[in-house]
N, C-alpha and C positions, 0 to 999 in steps of 0.2 A: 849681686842679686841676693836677698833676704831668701835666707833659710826658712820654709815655712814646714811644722811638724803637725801630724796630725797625732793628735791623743785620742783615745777612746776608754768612756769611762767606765765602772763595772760598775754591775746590777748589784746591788745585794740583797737579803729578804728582809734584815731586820726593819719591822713596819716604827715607822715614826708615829711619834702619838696622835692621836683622834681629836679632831677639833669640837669642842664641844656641839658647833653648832652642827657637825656629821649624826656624829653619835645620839643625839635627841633631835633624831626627826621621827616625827611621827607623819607615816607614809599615808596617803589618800585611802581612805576606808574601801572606796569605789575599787581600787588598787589591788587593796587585799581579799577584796571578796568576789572578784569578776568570774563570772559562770565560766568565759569560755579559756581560761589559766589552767583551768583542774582538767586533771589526765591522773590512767593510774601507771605510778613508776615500772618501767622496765625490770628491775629486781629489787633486790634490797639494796646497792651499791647507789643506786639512782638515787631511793628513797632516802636512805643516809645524805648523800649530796644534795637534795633537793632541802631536806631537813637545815643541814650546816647551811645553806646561803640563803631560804627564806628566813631562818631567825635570825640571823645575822642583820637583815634586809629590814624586815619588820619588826626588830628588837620592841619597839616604844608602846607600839600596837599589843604584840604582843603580852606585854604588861600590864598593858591597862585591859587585855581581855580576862587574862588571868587576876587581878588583885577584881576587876565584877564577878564572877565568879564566885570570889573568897565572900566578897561581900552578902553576895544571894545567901551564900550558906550561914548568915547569921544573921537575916532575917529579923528567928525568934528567940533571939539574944540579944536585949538592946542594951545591954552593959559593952557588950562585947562590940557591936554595933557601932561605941563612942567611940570605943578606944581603935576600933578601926577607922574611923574616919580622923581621929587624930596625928597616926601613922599615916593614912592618907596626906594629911594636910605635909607632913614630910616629903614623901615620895612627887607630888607635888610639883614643891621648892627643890628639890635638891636632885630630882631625878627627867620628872615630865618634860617638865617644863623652865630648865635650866637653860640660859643662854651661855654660862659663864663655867666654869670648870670649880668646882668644890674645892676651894683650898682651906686647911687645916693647919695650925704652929707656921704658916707660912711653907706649906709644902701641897703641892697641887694631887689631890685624890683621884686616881685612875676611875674613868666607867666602872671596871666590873667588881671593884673595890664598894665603889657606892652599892650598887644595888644588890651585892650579896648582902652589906651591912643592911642595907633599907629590909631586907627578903629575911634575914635572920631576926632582926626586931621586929620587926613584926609578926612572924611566929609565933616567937617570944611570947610578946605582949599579948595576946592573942590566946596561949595556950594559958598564961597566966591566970585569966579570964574562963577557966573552965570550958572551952569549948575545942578541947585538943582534939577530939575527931572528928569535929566539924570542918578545922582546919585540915585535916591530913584527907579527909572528904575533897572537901575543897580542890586541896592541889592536886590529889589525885585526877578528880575531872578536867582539872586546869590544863595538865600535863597532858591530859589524851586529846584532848580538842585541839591543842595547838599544835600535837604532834603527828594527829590526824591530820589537820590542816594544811600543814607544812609539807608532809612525803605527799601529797597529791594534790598541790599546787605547784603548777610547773614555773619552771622559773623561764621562763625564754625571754617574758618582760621584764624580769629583774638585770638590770645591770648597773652596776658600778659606775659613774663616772662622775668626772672631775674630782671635785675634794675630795671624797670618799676614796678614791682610787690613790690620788697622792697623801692620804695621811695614813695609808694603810688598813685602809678599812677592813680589805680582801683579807688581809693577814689573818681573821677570824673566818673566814669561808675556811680554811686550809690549801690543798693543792689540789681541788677542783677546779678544771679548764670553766669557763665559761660560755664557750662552744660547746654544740653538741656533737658527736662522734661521728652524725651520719654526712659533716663534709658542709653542710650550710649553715651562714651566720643565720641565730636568730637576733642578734641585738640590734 
């Protein structure tokens, strides 16, 4: 009679890379803005957790609320106007609305590679243009809406699954359960 062995294999954390097609989605508007989502977090613990998994969740969204934003605040600078919509035309191609993963000398560019570089030139470029505290205007507003938005939208509809969940997606959430503490699933 054949020996039959059972193996069991081990978990480990290190997340595996992000399928382009994960990482640029941009998530249904209706999604992000649903009236009945928003609650206000239990502490600041919550609020932090609620923060790491809707940016995570709504990365693309997010982006594109923030770079309108930058945009409002140069209005009455139409220099500065161009060269933002030509940084636009970048972000675009290389970030929006990418199917394909950025590679470079033949070496594939990480997500948050790209869009620090996309998020530093265009500063840059930006500040260039004389309108450096229009820009820090800007992101200052950029930074509180999203992060207003984020600690009090609940996440109970946000969950992870399939791709996103096997290429690691979570791995940016950190080590927030996805359950909530009171004992029932909301997924």
């Amino acid at each position: 009679m054949p020996s039959t062995t059972t193996t069991y294999g081990t978990i480990t954390s290190a997340p595996t890379p992000i399928s382009s097609h994960a990482k640029h989605t941009r998530r249904p508007w209706s999604e992000l803005f649903s009236l009945s989502t928003f609650s206000l977090p239990i502490s600041a613990g919550d609020a932090k957790a609620r923060i790491k998994l809707n940016v995570s969740y709504f990365r693309v969204n997010y982006v594109i609320i923030a770079l309108t934003i930058l945009f409002l605040t140069l209005l009455w600078h139409p220099t500065s106007m161009i060269v933002f919509l030509i940084t636009f035309i970048f972000w675009w191609f290389l970030y929006l609305f990418n199917d394909n993963p950025v590679v470079i000398f033949n070496k594939q560019v990480g997500d948050t590679v790209v869009l620090g570089a996309l998020s530093f030139a265009t500063v840059l470029l930006l500040v260039l243009t004389h309108v450096g505290v229009n820009v820090l205007v800007g992101l200052i507003i950029a930074v509180a809406v999203i992060g207003v938005h984020a600690a009090f939208r609940g996440t109970e509809d946000v969950g992870f699954h399939g791709e996103e969940e096997e290429n690691g997606l979570l791995s940016v959430v950190g080590s927030q359960p996805l359950k909530p503490a009171s004992g029932y699933n909301r997924i």
